[in-house]
C-alpha positions as CSV (number, residue, x, y, z in Angstrom):
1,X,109.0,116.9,58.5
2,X,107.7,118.7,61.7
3,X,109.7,121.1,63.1
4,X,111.9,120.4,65.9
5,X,111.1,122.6,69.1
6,X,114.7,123.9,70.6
7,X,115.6,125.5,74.3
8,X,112.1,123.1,75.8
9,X,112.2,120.3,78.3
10,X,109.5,118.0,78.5
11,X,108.4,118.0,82.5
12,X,107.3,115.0,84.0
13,X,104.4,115.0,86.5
14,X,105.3,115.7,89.6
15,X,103.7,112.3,91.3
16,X,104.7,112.8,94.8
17,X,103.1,114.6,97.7
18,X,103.8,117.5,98.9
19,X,104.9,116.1,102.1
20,X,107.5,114.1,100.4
21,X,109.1,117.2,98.3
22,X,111.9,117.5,100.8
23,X,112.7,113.8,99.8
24,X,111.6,112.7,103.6
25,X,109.1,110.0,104.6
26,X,107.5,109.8,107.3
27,X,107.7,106.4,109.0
28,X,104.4,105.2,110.6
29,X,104.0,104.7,114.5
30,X,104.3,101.2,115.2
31,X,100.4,99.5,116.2
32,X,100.6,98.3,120.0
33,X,99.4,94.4,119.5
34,X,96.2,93.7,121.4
35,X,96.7,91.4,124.5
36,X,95.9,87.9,123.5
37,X,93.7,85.7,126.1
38,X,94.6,83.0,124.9
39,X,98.6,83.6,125.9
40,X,97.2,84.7,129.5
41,X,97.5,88.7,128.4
42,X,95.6,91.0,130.1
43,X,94.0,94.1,128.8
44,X,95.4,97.3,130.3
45,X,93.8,98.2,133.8
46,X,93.2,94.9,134.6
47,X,96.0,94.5,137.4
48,X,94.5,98.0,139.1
49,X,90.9,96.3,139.2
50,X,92.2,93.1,140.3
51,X,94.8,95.0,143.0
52,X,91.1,96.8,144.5
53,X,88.5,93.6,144.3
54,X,91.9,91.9,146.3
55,X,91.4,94.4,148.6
56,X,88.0,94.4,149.1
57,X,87.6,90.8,149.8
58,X,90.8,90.9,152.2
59,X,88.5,93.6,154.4
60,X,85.6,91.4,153.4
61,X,87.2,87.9,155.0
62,X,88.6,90.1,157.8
63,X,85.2,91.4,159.2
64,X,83.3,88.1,157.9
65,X,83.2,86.2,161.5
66,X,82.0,89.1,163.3
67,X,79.0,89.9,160.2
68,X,77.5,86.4,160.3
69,X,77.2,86.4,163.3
70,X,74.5,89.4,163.4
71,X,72.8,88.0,161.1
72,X,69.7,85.9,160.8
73,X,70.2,82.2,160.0
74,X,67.6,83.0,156.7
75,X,69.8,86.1,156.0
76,X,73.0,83.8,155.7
77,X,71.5,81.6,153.3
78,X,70.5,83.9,151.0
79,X,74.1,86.0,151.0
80,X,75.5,82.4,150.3
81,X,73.3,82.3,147.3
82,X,73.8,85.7,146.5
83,X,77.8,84.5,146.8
84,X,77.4,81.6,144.3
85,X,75.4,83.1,142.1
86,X,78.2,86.0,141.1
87,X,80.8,83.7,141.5
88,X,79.0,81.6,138.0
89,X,78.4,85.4,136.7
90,X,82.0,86.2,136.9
91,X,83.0,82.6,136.1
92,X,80.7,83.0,132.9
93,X,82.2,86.1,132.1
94,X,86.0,84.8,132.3
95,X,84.9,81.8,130.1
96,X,83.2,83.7,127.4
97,X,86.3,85.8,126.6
98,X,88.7,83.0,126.5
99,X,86.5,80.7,124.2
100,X,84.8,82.1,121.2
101,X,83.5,79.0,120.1
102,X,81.4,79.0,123.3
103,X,80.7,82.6,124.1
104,X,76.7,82.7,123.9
105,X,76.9,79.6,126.0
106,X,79.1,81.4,129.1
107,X,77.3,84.8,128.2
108,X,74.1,83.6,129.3
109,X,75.4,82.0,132.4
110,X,77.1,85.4,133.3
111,X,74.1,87.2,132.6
112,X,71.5,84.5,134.3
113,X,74.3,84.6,137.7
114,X,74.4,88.3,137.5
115,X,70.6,88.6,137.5
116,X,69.7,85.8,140.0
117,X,72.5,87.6,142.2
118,X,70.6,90.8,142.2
119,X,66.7,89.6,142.5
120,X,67.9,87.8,146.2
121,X,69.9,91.1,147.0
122,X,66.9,92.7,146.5
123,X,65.2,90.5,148.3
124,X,67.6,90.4,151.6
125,X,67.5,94.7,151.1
126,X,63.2,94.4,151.6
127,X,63.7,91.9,154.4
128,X,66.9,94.5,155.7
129,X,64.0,97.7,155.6
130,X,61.0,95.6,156.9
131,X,63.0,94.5,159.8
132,X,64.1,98.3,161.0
133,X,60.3,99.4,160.6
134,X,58.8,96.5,162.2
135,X,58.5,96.7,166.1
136,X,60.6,94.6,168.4
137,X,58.2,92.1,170.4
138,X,58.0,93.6,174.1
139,X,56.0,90.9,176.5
140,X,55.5,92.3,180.3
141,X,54.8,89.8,183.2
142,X,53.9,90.7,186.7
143,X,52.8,89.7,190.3
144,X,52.0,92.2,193.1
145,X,52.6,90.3,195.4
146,X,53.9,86.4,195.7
147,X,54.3,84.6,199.3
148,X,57.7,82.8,199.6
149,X,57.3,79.9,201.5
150,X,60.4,77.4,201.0
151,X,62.1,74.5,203.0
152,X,65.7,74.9,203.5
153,X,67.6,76.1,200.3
154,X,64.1,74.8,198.3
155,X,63.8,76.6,195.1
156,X,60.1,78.0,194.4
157,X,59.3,79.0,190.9
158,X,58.1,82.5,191.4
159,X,57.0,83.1,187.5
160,X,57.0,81.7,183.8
161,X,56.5,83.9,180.9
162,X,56.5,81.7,177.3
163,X,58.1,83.2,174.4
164,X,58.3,82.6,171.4
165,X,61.3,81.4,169.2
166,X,63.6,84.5,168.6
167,X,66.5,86.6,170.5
168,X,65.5,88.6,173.7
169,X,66.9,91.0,176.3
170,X,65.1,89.8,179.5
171,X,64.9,92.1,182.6
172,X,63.3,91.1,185.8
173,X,63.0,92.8,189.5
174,X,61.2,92.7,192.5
175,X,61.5,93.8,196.3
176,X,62.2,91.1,198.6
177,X,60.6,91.5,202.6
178,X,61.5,89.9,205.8
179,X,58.1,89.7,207.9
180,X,60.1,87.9,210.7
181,X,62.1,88.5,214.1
182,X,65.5,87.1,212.0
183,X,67.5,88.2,209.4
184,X,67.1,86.1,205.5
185,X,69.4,85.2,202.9
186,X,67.4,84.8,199.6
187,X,68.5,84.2,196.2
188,X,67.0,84.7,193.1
189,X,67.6,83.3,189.6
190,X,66.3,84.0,186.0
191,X,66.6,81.2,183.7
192,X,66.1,81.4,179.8
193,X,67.5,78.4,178.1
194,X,70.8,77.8,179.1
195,X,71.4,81.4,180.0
196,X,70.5,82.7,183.6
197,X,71.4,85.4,186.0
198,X,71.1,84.5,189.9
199,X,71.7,86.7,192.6
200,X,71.1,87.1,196.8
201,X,70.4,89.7,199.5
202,X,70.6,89.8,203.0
203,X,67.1,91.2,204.4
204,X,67.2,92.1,208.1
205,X,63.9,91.8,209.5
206,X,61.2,93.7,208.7
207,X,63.1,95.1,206.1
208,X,63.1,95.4,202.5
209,X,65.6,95.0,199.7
210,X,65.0,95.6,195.9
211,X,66.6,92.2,193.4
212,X,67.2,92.9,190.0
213,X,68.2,90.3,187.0
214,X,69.0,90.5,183.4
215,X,69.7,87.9,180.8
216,X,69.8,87.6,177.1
217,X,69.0,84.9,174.7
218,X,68.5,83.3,171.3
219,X,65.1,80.7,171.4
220,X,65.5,78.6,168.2
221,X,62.3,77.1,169.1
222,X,59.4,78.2,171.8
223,X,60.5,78.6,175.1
224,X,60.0,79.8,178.3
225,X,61.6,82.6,180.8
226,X,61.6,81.5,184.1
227,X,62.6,83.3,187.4
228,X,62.5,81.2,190.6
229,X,63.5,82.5,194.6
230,X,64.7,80.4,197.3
231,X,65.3,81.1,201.5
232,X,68.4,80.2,201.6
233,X,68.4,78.9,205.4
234,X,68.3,75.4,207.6
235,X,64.9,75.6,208.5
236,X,62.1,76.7,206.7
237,X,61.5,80.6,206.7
238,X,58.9,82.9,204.7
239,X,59.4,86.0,202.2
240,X,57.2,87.9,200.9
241,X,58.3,89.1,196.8
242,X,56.3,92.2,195.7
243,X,56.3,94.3,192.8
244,X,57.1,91.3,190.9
245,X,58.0,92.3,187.1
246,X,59.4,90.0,184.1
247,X,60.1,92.5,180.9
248,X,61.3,90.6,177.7
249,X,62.5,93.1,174.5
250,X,63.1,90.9,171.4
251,X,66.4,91.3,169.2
252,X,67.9,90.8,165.6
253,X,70.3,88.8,167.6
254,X,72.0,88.3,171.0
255,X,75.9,88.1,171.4
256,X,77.2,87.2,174.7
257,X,80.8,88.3,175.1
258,X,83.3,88.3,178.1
259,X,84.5,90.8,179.3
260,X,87.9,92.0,179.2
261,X,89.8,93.7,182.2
């Protein structure tokens, strides 16, 4: 018979953590769910980006009418491109999150959009930097001296310079002399397309009076400046134009605006 051991107290393992000693538990933070696409949740920061790209396209819209219309007709058509290009990019990139089934499919079209998008924006930067270090055509046409002889209010072409198709600020002057006893009225006018400049002196005789003319103008095919000089009188008179000069500067673009008082 084995003794029995008095005054002892079998102790159980203590099984819980220190933590839990003082007979608290600690309850666990609560997991923030993850937005679900499919529900029309949007991840966190999404409202910010969206609330700037608004933005952006609202300055974007705003300034779009006066933009296209410095550029050139080859330079719109590739920004159009450019345009639907990252709109299948971002399209690809909506589609691929919201169907999983399908998400290699709308990942390459977001990736193909995004790249095509930046090959032609490289390609409209090169034609950007070629076009500032490329010289502007300048074309200079001049007579030292042309004889005026008209009938009454008889336009006489007085010079043609052909151009080719582009945008151009044209120039032209000359000095108009009165070799007779009476005074002269005449009138000048630069023509290019359906753009001119006209305008008339009064030459006393034997005097002379300097004409100057300036027009601007967008050739979509090859054209001609033309500047042409009439007496305007009753009876036929003579002039005598010297130091003729046409001077033609080519443009990016022409914009004719009125002006404002």
């Amino acid at each position: 018979m084995e003794p029995r051991l008095r005054g002892e107290r079998l102790l159980e393992p203590n099984t819980r953590s220190p933590d839990s000693s003082s007979g608290e538990s600690q309850a666990s933070e609560p997991t923030r769910p993850s937005p679900d696409p499919s529900r029309g949740e949007s991840p966190p920061g999404t409202g910010t980006a969206t609330g700037l790209l608004a933005a952006f396209l609202g300055v974007l819209i705003t300034s779009l009418p006066q933009l296209i219309e410095q550029l050139s007709p080859w330079t719109r058509a590739f920004l159009a491109f450019i345009a639907v290009s990252l709109g299948l990019s971002v399209f690809g990139a909506v589609q691929a999150r919201r169907e999983a089934p399908r998400r290699r499919l709308w990942v390459t079209m977001s990736v193909a959009g995004a790249v095509v998008s930046v090959c032609a924006g490289l390609v409209v930067g090169a034609g950007a930097l070629l076009g500032t270090v490329t010289t502007s055509p300048v074309k200079v046409g001049f007579d030292d001296e042309f004889t005026l002889h008209s009938r009454a209010d008889e336009d006489v072409r007085v010079g043609v310079l052909p151009l080719d198709a582009g945008s151009y600020v044209i120039w032209a002057k000359l000095y108009v002399e009165n070799p007779e006893t009476s005074g002269v009225r005449v009138t000048c006018r630069l023509d290019a397309g359906n753009d001119y400049d006209i305008t008339s002196v009064d030459v006393v005789p034997e005097g002379s009076v300097p004409i100057a003319l300036t027009v601007a103008h967008t050739y979509r095919d090859p054209g001609s400046v033309i500047l042409q000089c009439r007496n305007a009188s009753t009876t036929p008179r003579t002039s005598v134009l010297k130091q003729v000069k046409i001077l033609v500067i080519g443009a990016d673009s022409v914009r004719i605006d009125q002006l404002s008082g």
